[in-house]
N, C-alpha and C positions, 0 to 999 in steps of 0.2 A: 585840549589834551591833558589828560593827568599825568603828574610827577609827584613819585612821592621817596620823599628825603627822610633818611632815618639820621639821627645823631644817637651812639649807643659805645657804652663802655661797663665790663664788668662791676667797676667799682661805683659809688656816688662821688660825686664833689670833685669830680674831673672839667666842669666848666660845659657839661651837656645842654643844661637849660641857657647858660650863657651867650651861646651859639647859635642854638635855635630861636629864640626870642629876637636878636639881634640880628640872625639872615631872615626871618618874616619880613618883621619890620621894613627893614633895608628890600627886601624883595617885591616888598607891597609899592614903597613910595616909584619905584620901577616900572612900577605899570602889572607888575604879576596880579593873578587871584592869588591870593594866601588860604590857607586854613590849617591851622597849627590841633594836633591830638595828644596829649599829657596824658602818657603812661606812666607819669608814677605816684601811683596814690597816696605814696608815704605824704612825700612832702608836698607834692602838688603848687612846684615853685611859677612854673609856666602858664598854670590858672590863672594865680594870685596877681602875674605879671600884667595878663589880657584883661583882667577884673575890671579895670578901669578905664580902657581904652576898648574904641568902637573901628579902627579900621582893621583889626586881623581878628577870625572868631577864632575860641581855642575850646577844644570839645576833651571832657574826661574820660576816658577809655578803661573803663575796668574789665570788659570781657571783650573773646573773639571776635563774638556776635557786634558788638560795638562797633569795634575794627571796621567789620565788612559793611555796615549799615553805612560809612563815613565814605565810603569807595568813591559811589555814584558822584563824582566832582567833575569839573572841568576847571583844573587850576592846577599847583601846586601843595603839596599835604606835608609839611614837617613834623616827623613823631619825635617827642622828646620821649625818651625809652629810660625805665627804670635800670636800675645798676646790677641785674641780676636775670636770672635761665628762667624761662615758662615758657609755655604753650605759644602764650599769647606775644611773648619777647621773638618767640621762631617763626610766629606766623605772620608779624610784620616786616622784619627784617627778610623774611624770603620775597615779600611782597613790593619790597622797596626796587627803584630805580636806582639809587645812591645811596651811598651810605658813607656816615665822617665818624672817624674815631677821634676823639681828643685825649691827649694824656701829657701828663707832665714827666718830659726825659729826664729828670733831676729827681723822679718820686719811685724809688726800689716797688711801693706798694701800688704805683697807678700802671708800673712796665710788667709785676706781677701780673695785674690783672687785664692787660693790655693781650700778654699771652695767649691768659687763659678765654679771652676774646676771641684771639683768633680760633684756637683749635674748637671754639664753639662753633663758627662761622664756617671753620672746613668740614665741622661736622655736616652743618646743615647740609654744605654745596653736594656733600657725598651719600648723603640720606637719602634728600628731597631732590627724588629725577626731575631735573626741566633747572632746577637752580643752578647759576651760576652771575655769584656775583664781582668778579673776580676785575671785568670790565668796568666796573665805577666804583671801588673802594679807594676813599681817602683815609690823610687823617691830619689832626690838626696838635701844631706843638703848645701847649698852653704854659704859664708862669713863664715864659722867658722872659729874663729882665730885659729891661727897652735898650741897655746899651750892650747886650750878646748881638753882632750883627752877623758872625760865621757859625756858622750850626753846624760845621763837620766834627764839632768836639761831640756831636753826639750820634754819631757817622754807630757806632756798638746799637743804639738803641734802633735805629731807624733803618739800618742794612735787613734785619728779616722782617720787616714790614714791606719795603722794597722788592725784596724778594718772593714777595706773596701775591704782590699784582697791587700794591696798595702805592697809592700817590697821595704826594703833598700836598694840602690845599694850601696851606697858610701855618700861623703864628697867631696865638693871643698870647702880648705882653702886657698892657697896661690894665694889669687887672683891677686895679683902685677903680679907675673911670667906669670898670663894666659893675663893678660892685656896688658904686654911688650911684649910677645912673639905674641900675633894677631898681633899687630900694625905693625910688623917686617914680617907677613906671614911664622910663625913658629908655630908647636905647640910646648905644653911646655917638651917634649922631645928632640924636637931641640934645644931651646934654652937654656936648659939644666939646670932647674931644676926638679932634682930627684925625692923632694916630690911630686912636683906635677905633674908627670909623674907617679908614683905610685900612687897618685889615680885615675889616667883614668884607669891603667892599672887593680885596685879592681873594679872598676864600671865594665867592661867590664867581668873580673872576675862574677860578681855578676849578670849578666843580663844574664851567662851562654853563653860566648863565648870566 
């Protein structure tokens, strides 16, 4: 049965390839089929990451046509989704089963564009009849420092996400670990920090897999 998971946020450098590289990974050693698709051609961080490794394939997605040729699966499909509006950004996200937003509640410019995410998203749900993704929107809090344990200090940021049908999945705080460990073509279970292995392992938890 196909699942296919988007991670997607207006802006770049919200920790999108960080997520998706690192639920593969994590979803492969599980027993899942994986197959990761890197839409974003700028930097093409999710390629570079699979370059070297042989148990997830990761496929370059420059057009629609791409998209749909990649369908035919029986697995699981994580699109890592460029930082910006196309055809091609509408037509997978309406396509998708899930979908995880990441942003930094600490960043005026990642909540900016977190917004303007959404009203892209309600646009789609109200465009494209048959769309509604309302039933499996997350999203994920990224840079929290590892000793923030209460999150209702960002109770402003996360009430209209809340309020739009969008759930929690999780936290990435130890961002050094996932940073050292890409650069290395590890995720941060190889490279063997714990915490932040545990919470890929809550997100994935939490997206109900």
């Amino acid at each position: 049965m196909r699942l296919i998971i988007s991670i997607a946020h207006h802006k770049g450098g919200v920790t999108k390839t960080t997520i998706a590289t690192n639920l593969a990974t994590a979803l492969r050693r599980k027993g899942h089929k994986i197959k990761v698709l890197d839409l974003d051609l700028t930097n093409q961080s999710a390629s570079d990451f699979f370059d070297n490794r042989d148990d997830v394939d990761c496929i370059l997605i420059e057009t629609k046509q791409d998209f749909i040729d990649e369908l035919d699966y029986d697995g699981i499909i994580i699109c890592d989704i460029a930082g910006f509006d196309s055809e091609l950004t509408a037509g997978v996200i309406n396509a998708s089963d899930k979908l995880i937003v990441p942003f930094n509640p600490d960043s005026d410019k990642d909540y900016g564009g977190l917004i303007n995410f959404m009203l892209f998203i309600k646009q789609l749900e109200s465009l494209e009849e048959g769309t509604d993704l309302s039933k499996d929107k997350n999203f994920v809090l990224t840079m929290i420092h590892p000793r923030v344990k209460d999150i209702s200090r960002f109770d402003d940021e996360i009430t209209p996400l809340l309020e739009h049908g969008y759930k929690i999945a999780g936290r990435i705080s130890r961002l050094k670990s996932y940073e050292k460990s890409g650069k290395t073509n590890q995720d941060v279970y190889e490279y063997g920090c714990i915490t932040a292995a545990s919470e890929i392992k809550e997100i994935i938890k939490n997206i109900g897999l």
